[in-house]
C-alpha positions in Angstrom: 5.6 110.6 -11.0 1.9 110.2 -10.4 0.6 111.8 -7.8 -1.1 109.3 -5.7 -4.9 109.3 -4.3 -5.6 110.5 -0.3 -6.3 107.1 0.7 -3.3 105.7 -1.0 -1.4 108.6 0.8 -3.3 107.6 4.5 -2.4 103.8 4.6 1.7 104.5 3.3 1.4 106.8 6.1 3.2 105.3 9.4 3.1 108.4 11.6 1.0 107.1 15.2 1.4 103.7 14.3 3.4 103.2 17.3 1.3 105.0 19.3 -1.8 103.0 18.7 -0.3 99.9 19.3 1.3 100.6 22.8 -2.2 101.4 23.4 -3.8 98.2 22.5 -0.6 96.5 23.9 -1.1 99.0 27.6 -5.1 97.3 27.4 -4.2 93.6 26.8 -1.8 93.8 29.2 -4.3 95.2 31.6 -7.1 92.7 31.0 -4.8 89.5 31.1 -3.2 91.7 35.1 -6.9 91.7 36.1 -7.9 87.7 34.6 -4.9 86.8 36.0 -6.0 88.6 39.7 -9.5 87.4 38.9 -8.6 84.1 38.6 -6.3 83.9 41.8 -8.9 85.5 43.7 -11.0 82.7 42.7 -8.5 79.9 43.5 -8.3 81.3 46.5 -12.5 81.3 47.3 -12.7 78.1 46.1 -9.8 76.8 48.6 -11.2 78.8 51.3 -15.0 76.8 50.5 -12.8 73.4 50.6 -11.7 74.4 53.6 -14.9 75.1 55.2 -16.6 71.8 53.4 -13.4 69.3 54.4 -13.9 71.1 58.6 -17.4 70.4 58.1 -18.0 66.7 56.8 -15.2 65.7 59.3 -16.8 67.1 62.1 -20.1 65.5 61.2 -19.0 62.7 60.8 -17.1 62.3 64.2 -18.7 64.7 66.7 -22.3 63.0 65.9 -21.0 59.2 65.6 -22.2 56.3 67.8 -20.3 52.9 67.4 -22.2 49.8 68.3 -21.2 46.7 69.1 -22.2 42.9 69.6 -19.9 40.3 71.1 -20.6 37.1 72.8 -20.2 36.6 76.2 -18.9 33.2 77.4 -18.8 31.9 80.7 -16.9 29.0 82.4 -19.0 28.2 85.7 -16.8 26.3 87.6 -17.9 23.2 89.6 -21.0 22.2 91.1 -21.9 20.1 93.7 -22.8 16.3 92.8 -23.4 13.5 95.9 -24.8 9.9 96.3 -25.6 8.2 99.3 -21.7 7.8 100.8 -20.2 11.5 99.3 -20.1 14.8 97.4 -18.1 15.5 95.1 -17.7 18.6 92.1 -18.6 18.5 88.5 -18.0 20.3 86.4 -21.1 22.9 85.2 -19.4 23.4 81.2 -19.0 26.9 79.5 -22.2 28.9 78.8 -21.9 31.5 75.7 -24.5 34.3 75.0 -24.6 36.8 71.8 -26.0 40.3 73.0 -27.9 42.2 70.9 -26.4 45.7 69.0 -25.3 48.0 72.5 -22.9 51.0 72.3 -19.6 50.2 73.0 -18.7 52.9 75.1 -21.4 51.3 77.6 -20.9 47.8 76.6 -17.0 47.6 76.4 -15.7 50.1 77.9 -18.3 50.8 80.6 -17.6 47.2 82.0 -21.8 46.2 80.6 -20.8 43.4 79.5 -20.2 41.4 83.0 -24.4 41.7 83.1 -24.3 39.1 80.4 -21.9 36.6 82.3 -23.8 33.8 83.9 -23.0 32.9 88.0 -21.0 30.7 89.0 -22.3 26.8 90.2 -21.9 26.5 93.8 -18.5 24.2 93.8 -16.5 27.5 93.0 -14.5 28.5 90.0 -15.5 30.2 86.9 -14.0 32.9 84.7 -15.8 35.1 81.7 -14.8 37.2 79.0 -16.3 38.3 75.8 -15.0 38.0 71.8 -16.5 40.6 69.4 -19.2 39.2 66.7 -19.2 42.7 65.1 -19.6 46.6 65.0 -21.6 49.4 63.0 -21.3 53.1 63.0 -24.5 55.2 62.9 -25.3 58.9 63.2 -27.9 61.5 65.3 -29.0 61.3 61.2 -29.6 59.1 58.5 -30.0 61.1 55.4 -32.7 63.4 53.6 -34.1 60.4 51.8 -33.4 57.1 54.5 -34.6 57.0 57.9 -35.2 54.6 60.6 -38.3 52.8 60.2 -40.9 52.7 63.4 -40.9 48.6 62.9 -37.2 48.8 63.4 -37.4 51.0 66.3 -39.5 48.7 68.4 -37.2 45.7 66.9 -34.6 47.1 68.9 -36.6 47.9 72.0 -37.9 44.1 71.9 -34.0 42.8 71.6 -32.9 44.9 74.3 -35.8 43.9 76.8 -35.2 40.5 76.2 -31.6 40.7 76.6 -32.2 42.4 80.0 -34.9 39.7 81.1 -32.1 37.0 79.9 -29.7 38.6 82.0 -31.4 39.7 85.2 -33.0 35.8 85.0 -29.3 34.6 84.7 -27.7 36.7 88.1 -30.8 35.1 90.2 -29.5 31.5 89.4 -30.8 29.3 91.1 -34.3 30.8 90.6 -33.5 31.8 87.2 -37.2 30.6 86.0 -38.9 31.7 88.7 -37.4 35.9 88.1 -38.2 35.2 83.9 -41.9 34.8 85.2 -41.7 37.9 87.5 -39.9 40.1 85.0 -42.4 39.0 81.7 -44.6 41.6 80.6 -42.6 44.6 82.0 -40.6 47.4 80.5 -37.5 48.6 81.2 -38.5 51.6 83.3 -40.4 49.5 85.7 -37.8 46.9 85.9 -35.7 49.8 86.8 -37.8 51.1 89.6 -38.9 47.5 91.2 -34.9 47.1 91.6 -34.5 50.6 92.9 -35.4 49.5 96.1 -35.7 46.4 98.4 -38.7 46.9 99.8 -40.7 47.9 96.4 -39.3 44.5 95.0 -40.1 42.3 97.7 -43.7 43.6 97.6 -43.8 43.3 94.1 -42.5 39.4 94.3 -44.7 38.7 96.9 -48.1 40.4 94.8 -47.0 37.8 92.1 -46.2 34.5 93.3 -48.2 34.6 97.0 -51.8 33.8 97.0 -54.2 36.1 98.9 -51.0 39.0 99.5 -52.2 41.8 101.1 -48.7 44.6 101.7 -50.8 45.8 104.6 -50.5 42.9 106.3 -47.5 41.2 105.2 -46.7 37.5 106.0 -48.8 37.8 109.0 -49.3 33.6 110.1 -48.3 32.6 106.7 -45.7 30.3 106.0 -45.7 30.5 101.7 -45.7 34.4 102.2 -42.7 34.1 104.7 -40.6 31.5 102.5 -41.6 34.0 99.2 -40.5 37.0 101.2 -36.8 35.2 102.0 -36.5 34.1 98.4 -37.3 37.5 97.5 -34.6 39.0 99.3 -32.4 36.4 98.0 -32.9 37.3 94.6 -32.4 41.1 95.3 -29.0 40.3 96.8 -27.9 38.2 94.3 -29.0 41.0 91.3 -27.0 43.2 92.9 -23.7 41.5 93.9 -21.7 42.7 91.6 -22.3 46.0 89.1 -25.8 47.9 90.0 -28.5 46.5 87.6 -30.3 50.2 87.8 -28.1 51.9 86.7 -27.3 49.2 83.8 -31.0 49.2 83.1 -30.6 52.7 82.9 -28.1 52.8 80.5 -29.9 50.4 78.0 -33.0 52.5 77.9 -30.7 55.3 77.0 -29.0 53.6 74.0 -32.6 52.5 73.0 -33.9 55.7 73.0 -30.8 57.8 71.0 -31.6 54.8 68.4 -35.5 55.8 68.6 -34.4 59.2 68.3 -33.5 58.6 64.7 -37.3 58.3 63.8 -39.0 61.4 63.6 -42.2 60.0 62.7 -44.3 63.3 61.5 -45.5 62.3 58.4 -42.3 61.2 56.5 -39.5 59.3 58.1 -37.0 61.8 58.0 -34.8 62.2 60.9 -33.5 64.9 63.1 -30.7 66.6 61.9 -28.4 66.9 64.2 -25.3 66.1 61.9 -26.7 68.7 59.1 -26.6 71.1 62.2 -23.0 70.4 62.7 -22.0 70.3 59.8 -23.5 73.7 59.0 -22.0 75.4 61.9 -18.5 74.5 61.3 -18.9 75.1 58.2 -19.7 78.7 58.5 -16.5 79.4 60.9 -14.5 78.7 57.4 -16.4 79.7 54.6 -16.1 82.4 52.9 -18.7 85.3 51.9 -21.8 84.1 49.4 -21.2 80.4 50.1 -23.6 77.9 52.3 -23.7 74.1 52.1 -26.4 72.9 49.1 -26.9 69.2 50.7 -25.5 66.9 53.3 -25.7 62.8 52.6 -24.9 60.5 55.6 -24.1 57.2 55.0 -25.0 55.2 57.6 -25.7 51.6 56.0 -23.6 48.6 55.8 -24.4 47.9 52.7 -23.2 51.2 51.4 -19.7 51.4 49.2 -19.4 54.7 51.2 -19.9 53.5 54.6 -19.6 55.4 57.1 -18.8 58.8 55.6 -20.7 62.1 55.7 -20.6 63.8 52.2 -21.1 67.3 52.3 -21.5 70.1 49.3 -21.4 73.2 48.8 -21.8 76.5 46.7 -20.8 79.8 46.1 -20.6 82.9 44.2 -17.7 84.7 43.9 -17.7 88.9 43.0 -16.1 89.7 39.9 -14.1 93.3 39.7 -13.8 93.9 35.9 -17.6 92.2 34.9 -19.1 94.2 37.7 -16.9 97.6 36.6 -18.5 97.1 33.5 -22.3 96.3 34.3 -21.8 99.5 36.4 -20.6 101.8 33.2 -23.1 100.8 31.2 -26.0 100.4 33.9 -26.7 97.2 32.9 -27.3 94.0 35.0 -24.5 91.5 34.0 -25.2 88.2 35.0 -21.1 87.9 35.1 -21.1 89.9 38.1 -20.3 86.6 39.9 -18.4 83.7 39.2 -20.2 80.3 40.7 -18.1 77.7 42.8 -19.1 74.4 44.2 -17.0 72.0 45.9 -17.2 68.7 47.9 -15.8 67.2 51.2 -16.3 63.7 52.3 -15.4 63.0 56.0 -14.8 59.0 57.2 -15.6 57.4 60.3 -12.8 54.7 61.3 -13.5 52.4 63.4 -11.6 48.6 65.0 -12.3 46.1 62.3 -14.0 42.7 64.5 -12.2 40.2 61.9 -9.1 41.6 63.7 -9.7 41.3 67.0 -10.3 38.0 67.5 -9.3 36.1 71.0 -10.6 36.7 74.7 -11.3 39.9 76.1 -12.0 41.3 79.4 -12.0 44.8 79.0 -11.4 47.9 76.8 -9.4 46.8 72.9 -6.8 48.5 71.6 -5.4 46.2 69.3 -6.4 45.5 65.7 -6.7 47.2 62.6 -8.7 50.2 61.6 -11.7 49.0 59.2 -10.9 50.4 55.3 -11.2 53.6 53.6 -15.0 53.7 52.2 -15.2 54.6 48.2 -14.5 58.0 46.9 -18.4 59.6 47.3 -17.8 63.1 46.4 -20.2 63.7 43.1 -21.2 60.2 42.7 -23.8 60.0 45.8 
């Protein structure tokens, strides 16, 4: 028998064999234990940004949400008087219909606003109103990083809503409608509010404007056009403030009108305040999870939108890595695996009563009809 070489002798030799591959069996095992752990822990970060994101997009885009509203407001004005020379009888005065410009609903609605836009009644008695919606937007306290509110619409709105009030304050001082248009023309809002604050401001205020050679100091001293203003003036007060208080209507308006100015913060770019971004970043930071922060925040906030209304919001993180970082510690190196990156994305939906489905009379607050549809998916396409 030849005697065979060392290496021949080594190889044929199957002493250890077992040995050696337990160990590499013990070490596979332990790396796929610790993928295996790494990768639930990151499932579970990643859930735990979702989480955060979904609590965040939904509360920006409810808790920062103003619906708006425009309906038309029709009125049946009874009878009015009609005589000839042997008797009187009643006619009747027809149905009068008014569209009012965009007002939130919450004031408009709800808040019983509407009634300022019904017209009186003729004298013969009679007469009912109610309203039928035309149709509703949502908007937020922000409009995106990249669309804002433009100044020329901002004053579009403040020009609707002045007129609206001049049509209606014009309208409750029937039958010297015309006469209160010419005394209200050229006015804002927040002197219209204080004139009707008080009788005795307004009366001096109607008589500076339609009674020659009024002097307040002296009043209607031997003057019979002063004294016949002065009781048309009162006339006119008490009629504006028959039925719901015009101030505090007034006051409402230039409320709405300036939240919707409010979306123009007109420092150099038209970029709005962000109130929703705020939100959105504060609930989100009660869920999420270390290393993680919302990257951007889109609104969307226009009709014409496919995601209308909807708030998307994203997010990233970086999750820590046991065995990478174990190992960039051995050697002393700096292992850019330290961390593994996560991003995710939430998109929250405002619902709101779809106007095609609420169609009839109203008087009052609606409950009825269907909620408008579920906007297109926006998450990563926005």
């Amino acid at each position: 028998m030849k005697k065979r070489s060392f290496i021949t002798r080594t190889i044929a030799d199957e002493r250890g064999t077992v040995l050696i591959l337990t160990v590499f069996l013990v070490i596979l095992f332990m790396v796929l234990t610790v993928g295996v752990v790494e990768y639930g822990k990151y499932r579970i970060y990643n859930e735990k940004m979702q989480t955060a994101a979904d609590a965040a997009s939904v509360a920006a885009a409810t808790s920062e949400v103003h619906r708006w509203v425009r309906i038309e407001v029709f009125t049946d004005r009874g009878s009015r008087t009609k005589c000839d020379k042997d008797s009187c009888w009643c006619e009747d005065c027809g149905i009068t219909s008014r569209i009012t410009p965009w007002m939130e609903e919450k004031y408009l609605i709800e808040g019983g606003d509407w009634e300022m836009f019904c017209y009186p009644p003729c004298d013969c008695g009679g007469g009912d109103c109610w309203f039928k919606v035309v149709d509703r937007k949502v908007t937020y306290d922000i409009t995106s990083r990249t669309v804002a509110t433009t100044p020329q619409e901002v004053n579009n709105f403040k020009s609707d809503m002045t007129n609206a009030m001049y049509e209606a304050l014009s309208a409750r001082a029937y039958p010297y409608s015309g006469k209160m248009q010419q005394f209200l023309w050229g006015k804002s809002m927040e002197q219209v509010a204080s004139l009707l604050s008080s009788s005795s401001v307004f009366v001096n205020a109607w008589l500076s404007k339609f009674v020659t050679y009024y002097d307040w100091r002296w009043g209607c001293f031997e003057n019979l056009e002063c004294y016949l203003e002065y009781t048309q003036a009162y006339q006119v007060y008490n009629k504006l403030h028959e039925r719901n208080d015009p101030v505090e209507w007034i006051n409402r308006v230039i409320d709405s009108t300036n939240r919707y100015a409010s979306l123009l913060n007109y420092t150099g770019s038209n970029i709005t305040p962000r109130r929703a971004e705020d939100t959105a970043d504060y609930y989100y930071l009660l869920n999420a999870p270390d290393n993680s922060d919302i990257s951007r925040v889109v609104v969307h906030d226009k009709q014409n939108d496919p995601y209308y209304p909807s708030v998307t919001v994203y997010a990233i993180g970086r999750m820590q890595t046991t065995m990478a970082d174990l190992a960039a510690r051995l050697t002393g190196s700096v292992n850019t695996l330290t961390s593994l990156k996560a991003g995710v994305c939430s998109q929250g939906t405002t619902y709101y009563r779809s106007p095609k489905d609420q169609a009839g009379a109203h008087k009052g607050t609606i409950r009825s009809g269907k909620w408008s549809p579920k906007p297109a998916e926006s998450c990563w396409l926005d």
